[in-house]
PDB file of N, CA, C, O and CB in Angstrom:
ATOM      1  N   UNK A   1       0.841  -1.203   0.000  1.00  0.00           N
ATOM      2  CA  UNK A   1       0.000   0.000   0.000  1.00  0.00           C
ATOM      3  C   UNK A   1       0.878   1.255   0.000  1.00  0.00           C
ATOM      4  O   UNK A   1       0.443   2.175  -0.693  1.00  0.00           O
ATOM      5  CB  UNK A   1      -0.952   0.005   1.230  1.00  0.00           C
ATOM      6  N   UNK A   2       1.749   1.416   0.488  1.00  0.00           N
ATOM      7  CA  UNK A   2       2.486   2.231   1.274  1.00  0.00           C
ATOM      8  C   UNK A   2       3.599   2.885  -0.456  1.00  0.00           C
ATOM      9  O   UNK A   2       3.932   4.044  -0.703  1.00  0.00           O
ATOM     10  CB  UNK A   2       3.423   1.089   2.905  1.00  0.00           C
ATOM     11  N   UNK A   3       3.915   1.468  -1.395  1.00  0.00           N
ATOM     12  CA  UNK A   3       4.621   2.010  -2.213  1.00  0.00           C
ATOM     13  C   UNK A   3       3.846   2.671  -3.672  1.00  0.00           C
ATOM     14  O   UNK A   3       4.255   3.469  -4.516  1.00  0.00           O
ATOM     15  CB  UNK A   3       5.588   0.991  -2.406  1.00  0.00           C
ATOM     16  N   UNK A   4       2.267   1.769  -3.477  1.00  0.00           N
ATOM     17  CA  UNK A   4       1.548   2.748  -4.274  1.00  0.00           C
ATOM     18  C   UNK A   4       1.318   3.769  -4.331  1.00  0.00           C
ATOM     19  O   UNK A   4       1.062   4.301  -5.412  1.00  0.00           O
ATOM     20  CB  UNK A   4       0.822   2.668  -4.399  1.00  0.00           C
ATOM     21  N   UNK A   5       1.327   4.673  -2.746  1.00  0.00           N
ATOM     22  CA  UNK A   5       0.745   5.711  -2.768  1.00  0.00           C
ATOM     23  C   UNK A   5       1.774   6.607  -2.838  1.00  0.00           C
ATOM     24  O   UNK A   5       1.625   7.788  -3.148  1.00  0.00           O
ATOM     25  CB  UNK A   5      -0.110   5.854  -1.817  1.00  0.00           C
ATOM     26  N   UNK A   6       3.205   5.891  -2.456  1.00  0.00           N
ATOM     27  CA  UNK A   6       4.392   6.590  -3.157  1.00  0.00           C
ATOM     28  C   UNK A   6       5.043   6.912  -4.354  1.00  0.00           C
ATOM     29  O   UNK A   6       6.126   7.466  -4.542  1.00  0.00           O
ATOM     30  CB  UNK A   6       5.071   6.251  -2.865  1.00  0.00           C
ATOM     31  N   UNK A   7       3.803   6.264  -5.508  1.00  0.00           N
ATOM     32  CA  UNK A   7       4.216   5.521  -6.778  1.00  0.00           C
ATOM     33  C   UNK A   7       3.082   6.955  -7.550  1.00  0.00           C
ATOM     34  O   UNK A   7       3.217   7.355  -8.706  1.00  0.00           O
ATOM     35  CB  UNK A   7       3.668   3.299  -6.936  1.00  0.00           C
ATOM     36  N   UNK A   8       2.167   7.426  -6.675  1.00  0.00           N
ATOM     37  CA  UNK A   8       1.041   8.437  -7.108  1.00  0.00           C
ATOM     38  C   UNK A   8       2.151   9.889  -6.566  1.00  0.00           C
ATOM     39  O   UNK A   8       2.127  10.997  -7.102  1.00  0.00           O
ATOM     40  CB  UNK A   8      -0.884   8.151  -6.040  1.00  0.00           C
ATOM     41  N   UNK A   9       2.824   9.588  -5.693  1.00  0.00           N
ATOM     42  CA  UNK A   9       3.821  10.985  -5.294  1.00  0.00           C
ATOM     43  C   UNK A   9       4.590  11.255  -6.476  1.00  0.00           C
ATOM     44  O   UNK A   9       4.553  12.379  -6.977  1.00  0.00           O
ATOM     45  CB  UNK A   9       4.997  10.767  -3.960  1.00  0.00           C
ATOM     46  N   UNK A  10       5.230  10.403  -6.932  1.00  0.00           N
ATOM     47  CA  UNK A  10       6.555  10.594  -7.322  1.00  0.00           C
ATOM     48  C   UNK A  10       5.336  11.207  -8.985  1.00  0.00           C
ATOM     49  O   UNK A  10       5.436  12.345  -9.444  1.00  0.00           O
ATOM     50  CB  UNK A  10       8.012   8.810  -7.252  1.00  0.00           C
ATOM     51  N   UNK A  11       4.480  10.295  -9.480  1.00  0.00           N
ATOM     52  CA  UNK A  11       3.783  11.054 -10.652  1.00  0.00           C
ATOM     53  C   UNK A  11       3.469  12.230 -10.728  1.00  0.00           C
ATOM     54  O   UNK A  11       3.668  12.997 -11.669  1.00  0.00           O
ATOM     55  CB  UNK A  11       2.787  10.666 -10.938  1.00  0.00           C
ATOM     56  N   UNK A  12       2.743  12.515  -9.314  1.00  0.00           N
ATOM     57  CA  UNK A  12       2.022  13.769  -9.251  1.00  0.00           C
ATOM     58  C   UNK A  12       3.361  14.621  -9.123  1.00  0.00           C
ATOM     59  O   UNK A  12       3.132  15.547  -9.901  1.00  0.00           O
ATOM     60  CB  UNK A  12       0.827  13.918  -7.947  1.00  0.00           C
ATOM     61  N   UNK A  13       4.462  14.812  -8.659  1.00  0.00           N
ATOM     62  CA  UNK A  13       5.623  15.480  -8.516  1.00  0.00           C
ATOM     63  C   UNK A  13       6.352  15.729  -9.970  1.00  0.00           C
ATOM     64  O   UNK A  13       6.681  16.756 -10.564  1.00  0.00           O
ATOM     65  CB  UNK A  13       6.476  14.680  -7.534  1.00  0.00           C
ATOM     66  N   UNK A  14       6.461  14.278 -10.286  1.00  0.00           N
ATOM     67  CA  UNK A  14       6.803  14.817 -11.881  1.00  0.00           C
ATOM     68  C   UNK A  14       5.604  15.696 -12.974  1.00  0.00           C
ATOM     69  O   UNK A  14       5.947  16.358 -13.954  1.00  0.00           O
ATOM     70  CB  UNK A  14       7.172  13.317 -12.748  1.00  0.00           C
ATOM     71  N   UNK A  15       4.194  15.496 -12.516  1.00  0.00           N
ATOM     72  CA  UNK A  15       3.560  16.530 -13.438  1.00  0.00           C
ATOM     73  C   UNK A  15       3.178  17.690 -12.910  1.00  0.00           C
ATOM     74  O   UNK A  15       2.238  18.333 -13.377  1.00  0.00           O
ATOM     75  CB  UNK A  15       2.466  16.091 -14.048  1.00  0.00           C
ATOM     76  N   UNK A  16       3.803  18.031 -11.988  1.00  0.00           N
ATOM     77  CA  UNK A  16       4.301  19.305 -11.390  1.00  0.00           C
ATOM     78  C   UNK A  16       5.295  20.449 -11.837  1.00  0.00           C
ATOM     79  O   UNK A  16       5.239  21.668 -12.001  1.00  0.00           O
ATOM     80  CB  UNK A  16       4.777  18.934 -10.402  1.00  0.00           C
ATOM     81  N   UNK A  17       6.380  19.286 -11.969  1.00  0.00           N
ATOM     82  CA  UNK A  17       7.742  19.745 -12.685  1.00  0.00           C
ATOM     83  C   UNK A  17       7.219  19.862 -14.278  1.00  0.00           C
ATOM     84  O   UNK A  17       7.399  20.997 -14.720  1.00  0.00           O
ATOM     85  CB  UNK A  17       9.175  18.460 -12.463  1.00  0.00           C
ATOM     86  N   UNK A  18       6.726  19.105 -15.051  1.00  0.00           N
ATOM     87  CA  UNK A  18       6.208  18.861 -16.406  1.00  0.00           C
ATOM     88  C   UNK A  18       5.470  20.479 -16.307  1.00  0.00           C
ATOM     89  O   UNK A  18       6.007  21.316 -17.033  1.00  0.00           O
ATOM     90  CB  UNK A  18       5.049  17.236 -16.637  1.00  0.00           C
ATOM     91  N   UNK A  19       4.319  20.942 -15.481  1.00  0.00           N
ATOM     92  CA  UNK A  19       3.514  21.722 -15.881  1.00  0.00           C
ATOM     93  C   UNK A  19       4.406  23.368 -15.433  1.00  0.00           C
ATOM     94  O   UNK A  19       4.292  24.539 -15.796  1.00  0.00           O
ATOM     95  CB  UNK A  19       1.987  21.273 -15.174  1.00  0.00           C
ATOM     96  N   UNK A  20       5.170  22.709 -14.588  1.00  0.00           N
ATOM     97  CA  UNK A  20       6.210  24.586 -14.211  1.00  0.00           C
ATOM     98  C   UNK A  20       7.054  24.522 -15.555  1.00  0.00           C
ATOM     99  O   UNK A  20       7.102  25.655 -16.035  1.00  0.00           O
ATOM    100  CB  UNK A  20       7.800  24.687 -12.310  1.00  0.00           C
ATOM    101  N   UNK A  21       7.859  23.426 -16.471  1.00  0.00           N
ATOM    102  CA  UNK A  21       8.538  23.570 -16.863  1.00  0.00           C
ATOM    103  C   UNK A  21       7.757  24.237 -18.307  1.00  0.00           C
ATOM    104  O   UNK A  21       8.203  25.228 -18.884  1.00  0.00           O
ATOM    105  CB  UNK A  21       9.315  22.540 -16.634  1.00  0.00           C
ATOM    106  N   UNK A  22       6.368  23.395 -18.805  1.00  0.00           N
ATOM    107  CA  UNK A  22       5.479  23.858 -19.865  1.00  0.00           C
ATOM    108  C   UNK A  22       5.128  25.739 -19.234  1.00  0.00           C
ATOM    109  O   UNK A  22       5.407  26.734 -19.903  1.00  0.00           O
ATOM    110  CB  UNK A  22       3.831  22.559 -19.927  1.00  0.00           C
ATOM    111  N   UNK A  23       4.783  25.752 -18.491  1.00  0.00           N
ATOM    112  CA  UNK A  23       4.623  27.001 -17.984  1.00  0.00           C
ATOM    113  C   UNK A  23       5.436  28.068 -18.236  1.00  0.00           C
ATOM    114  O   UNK A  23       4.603  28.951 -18.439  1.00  0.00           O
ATOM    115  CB  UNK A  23       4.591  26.918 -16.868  1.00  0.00           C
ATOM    116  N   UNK A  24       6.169  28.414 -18.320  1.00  0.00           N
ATOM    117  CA  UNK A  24       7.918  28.836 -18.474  1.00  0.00           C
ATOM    118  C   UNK A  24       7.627  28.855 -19.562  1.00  0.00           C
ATOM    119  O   UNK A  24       7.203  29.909 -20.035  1.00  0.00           O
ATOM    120  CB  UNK A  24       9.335  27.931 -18.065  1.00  0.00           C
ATOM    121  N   UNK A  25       7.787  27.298 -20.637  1.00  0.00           N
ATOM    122  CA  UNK A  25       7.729  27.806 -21.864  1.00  0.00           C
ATOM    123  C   UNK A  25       6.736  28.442 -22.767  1.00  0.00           C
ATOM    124  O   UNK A  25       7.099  28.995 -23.805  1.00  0.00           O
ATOM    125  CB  UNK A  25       8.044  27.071 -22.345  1.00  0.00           C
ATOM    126  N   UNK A  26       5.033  28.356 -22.264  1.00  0.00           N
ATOM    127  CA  UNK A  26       4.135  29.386 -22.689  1.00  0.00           C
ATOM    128  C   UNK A  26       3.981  30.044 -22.058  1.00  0.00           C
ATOM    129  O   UNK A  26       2.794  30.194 -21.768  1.00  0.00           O
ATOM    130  CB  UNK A  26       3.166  29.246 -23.020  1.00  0.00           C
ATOM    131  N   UNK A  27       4.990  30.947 -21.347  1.00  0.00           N
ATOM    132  CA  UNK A  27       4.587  32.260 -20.388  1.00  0.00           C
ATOM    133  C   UNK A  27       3.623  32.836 -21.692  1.00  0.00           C
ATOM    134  O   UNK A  27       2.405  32.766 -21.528  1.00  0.00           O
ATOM    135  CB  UNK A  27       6.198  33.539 -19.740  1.00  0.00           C
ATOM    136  N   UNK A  28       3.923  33.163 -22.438  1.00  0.00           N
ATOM    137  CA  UNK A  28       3.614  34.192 -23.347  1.00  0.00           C
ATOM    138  C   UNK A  28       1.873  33.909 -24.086  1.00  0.00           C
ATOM    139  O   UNK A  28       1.183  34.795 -24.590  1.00  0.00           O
ATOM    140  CB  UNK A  28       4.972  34.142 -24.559  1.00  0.00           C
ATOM    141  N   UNK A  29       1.588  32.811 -23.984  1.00  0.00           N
ATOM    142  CA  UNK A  29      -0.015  31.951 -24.510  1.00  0.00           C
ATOM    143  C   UNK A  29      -0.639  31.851 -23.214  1.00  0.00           C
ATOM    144  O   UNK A  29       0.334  31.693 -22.477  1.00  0.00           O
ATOM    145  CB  UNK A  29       0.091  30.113 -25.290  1.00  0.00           C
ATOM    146  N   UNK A  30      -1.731  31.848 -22.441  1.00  0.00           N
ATOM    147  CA  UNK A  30      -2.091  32.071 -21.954  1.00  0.00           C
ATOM    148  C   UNK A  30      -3.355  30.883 -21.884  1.00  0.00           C
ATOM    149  O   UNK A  30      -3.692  30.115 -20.983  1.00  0.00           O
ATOM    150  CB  UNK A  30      -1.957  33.184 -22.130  1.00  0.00           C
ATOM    151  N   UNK A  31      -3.993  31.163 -23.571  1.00  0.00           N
ATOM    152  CA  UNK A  31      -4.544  29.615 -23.415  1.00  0.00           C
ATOM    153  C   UNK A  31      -3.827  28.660 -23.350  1.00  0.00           C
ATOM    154  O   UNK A  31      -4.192  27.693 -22.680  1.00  0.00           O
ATOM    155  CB  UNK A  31      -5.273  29.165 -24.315  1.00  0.00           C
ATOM    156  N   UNK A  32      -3.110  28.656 -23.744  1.00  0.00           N
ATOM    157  CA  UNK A  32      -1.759  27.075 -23.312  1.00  0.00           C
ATOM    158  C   UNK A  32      -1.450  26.905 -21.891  1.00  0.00           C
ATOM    159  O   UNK A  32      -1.082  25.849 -21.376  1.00  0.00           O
ATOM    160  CB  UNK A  32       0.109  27.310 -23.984  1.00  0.00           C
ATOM    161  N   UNK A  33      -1.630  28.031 -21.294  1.00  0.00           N
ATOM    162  CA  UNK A  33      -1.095  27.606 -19.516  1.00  0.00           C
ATOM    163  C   UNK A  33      -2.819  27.367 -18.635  1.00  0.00           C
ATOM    164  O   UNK A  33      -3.050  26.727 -17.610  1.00  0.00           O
ATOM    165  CB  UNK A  33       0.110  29.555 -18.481  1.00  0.00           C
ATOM    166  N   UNK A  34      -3.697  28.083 -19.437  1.00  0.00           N
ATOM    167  CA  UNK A  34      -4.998  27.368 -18.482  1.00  0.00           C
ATOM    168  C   UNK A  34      -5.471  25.818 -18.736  1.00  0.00           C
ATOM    169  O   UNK A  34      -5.899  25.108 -17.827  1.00  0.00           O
ATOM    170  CB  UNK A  34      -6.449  28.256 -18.780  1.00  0.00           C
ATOM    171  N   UNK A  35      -5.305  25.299 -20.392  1.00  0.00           N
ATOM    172  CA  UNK A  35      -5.285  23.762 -20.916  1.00  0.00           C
ATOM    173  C   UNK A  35      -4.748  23.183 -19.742  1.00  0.00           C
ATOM    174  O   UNK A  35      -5.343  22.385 -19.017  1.00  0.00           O
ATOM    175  CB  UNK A  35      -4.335  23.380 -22.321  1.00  0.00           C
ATOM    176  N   UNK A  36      -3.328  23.719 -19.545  1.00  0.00           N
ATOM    177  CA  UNK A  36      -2.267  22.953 -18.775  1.00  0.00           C
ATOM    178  C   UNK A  36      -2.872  22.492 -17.205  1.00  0.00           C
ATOM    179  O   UNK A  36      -3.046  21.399 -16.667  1.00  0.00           O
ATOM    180  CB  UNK A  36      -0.844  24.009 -18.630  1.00  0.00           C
ATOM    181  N   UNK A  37      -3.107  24.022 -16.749  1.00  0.00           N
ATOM    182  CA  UNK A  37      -3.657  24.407 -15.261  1.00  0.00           C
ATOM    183  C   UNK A  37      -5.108  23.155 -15.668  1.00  0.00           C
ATOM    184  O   UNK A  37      -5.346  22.528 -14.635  1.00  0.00           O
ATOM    185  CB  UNK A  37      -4.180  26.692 -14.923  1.00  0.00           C
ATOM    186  N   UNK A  38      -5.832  22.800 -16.575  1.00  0.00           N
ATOM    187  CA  UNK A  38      -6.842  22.469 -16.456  1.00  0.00           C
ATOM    188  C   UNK A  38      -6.266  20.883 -16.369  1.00  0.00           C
ATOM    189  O   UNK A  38      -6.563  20.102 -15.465  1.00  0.00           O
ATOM    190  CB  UNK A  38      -7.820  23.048 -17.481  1.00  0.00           C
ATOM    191  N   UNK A  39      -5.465  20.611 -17.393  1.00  0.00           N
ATOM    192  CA  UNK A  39      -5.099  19.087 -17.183  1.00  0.00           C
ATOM    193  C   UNK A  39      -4.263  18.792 -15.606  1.00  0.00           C
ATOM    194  O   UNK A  39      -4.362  17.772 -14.924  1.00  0.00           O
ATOM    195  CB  UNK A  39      -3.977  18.615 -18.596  1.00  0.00           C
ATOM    196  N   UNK A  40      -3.579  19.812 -15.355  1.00  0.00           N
ATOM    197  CA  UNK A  40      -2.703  19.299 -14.361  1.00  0.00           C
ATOM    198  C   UNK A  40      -3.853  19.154 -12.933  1.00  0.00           C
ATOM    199  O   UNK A  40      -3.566  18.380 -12.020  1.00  0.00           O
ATOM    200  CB  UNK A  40      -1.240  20.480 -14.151  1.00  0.00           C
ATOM    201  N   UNK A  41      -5.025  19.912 -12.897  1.00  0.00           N
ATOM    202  CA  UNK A  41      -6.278  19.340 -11.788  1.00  0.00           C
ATOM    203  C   UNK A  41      -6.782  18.106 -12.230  1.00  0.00           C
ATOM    204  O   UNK A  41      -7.052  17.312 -11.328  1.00  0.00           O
ATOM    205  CB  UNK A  41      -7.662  20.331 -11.654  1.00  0.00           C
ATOM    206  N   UNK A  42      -6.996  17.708 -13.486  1.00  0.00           N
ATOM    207  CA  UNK A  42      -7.704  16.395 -13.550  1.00  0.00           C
ATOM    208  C   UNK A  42      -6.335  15.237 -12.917  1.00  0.00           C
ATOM    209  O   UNK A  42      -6.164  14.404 -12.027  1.00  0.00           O
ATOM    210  CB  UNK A  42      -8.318  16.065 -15.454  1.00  0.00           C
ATOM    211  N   UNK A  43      -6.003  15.521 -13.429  1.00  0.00           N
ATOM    212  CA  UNK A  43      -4.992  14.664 -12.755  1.00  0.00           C
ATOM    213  C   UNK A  43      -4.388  14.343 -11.264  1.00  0.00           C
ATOM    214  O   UNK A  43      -3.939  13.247 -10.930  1.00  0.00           O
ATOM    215  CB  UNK A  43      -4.125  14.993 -13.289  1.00  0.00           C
ATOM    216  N   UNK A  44      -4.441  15.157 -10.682  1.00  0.00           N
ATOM    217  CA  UNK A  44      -4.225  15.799  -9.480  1.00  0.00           C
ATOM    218  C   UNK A  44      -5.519  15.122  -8.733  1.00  0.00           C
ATOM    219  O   UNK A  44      -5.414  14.619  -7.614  1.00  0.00           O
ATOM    220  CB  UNK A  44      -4.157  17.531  -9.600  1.00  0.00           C
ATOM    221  N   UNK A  45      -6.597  15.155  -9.376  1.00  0.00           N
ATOM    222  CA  UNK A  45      -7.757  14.707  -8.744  1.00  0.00           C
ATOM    223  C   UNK A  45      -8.043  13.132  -8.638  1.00  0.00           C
ATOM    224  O   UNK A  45      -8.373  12.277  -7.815  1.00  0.00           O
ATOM    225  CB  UNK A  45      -8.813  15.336  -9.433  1.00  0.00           C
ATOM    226  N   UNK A  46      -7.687  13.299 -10.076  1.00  0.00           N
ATOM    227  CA  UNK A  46      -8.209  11.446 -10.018  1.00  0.00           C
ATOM    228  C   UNK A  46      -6.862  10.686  -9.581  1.00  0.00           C
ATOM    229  O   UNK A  46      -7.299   9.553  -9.378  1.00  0.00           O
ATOM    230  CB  UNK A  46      -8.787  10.625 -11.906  1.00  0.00           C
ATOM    231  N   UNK A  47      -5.659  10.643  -9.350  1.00  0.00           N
ATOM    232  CA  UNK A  47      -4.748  10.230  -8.140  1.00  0.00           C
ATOM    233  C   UNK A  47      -5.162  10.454  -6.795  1.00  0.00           C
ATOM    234  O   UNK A  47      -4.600   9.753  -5.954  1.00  0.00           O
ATOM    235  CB  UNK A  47      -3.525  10.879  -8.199  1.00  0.00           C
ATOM    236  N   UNK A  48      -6.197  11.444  -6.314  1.00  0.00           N
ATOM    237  CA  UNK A  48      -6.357  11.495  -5.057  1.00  0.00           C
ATOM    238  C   UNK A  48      -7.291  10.579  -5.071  1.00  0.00           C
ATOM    239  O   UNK A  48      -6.895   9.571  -4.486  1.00  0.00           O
ATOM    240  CB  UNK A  48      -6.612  12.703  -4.449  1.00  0.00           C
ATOM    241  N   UNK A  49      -8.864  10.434  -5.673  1.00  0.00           N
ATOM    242  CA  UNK A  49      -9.535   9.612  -5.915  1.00  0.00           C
ATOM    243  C   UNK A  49      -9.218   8.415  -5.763  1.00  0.00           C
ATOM    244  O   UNK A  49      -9.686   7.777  -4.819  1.00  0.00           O
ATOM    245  CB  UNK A  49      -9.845   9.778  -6.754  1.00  0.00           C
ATOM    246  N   UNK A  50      -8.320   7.830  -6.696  1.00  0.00           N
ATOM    247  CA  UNK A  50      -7.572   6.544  -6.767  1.00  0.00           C
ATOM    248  C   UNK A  50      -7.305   6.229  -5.464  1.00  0.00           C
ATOM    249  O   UNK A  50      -7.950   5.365  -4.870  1.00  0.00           O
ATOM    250  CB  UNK A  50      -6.302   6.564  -7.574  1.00  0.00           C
ATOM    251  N   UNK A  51      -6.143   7.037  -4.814  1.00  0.00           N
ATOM    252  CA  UNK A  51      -5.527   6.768  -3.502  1.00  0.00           C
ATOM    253  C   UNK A  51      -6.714   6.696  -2.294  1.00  0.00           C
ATOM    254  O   UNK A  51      -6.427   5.961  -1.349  1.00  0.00           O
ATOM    255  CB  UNK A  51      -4.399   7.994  -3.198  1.00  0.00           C
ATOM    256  N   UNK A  52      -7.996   7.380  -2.237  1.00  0.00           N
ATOM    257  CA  UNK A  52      -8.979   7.305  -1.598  1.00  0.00           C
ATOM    258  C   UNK A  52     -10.179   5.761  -1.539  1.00  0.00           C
ATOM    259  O   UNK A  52     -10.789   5.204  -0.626  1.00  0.00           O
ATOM    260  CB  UNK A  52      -9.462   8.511  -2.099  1.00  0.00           C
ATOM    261  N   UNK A  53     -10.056   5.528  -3.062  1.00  0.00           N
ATOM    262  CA  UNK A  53     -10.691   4.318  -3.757  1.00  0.00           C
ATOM    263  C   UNK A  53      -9.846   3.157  -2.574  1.00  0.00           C
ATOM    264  O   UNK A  53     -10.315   2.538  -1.619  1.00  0.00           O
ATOM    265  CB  UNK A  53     -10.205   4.162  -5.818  1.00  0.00           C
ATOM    266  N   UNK A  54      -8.410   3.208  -3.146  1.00  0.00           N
ATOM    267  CA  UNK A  54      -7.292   1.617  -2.514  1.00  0.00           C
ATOM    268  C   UNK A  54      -7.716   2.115  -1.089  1.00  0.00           C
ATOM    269  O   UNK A  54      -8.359   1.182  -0.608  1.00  0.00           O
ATOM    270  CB  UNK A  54      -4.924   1.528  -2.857  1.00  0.00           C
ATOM    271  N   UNK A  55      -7.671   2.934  -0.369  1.00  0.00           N
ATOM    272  CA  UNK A  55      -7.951   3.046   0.776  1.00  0.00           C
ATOM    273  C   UNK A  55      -9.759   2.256   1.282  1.00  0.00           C
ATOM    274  O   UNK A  55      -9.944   1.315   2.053  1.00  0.00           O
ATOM    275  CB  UNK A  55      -7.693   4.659   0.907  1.00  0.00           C
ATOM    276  N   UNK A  56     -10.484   2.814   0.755  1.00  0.00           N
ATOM    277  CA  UNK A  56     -11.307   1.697   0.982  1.00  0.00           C
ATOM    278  C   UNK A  56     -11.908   0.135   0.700  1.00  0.00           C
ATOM    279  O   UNK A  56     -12.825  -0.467   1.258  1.00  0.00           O
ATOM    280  CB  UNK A  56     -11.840   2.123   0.904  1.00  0.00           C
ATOM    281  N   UNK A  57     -10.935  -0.297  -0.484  1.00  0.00           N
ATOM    282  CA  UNK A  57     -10.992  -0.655  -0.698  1.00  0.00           C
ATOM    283  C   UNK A  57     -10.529  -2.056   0.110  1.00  0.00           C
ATOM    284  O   UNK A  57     -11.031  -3.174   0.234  1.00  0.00           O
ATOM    285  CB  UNK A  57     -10.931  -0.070  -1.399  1.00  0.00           C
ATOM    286  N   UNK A  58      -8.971  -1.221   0.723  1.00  0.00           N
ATOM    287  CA  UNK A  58      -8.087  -1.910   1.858  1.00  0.00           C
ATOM    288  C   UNK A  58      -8.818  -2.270   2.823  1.00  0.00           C
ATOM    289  O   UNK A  58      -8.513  -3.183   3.591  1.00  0.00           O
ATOM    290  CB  UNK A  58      -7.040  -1.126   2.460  1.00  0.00           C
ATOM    291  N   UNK A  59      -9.852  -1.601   2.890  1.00  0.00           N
ATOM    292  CA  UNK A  59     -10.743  -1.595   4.577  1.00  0.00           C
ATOM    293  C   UNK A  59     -11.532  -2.817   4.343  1.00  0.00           C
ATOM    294  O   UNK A  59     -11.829  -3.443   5.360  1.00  0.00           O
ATOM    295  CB  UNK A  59     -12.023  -0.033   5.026  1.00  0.00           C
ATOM    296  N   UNK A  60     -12.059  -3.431   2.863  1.00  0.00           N
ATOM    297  CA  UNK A  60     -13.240  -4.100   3.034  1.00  0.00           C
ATOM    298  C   UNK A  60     -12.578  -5.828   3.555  1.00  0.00           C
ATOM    299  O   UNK A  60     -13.364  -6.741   3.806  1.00  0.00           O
ATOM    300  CB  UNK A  60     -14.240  -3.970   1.402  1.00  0.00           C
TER     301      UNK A  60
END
């Protein structure tokens, strides 16, 4: 359990770095950094989801 939810860190950390580094490079587009801002929440979400899901899932 313990290395999955370390396995959702290390993703969510790299599309962190992915979306500062895209960021940077469309300072200047604006729709390109809200796409981004918009993908980098779905994502963000459904890893928490996920990690919430194995958690009950663990319980049954």
């Amino acid at each position: 359990m313990a290395m999955k939810i370390n396995g959702y860190k290390i993703i969510m950390t790299s599309m962190v770095v992915i979306a500062v580094i895209l960021q940077i490079f469309f300072h200047l587009n604006p729709i390109v950094s809200i796409i981004i801002k918009v993908l980098l929440g779905v994502v963000i979400f459904s890893a928490i989801s996920r990690i919430i899901l194995d958690n009950k899932n663990k319980d049954k």
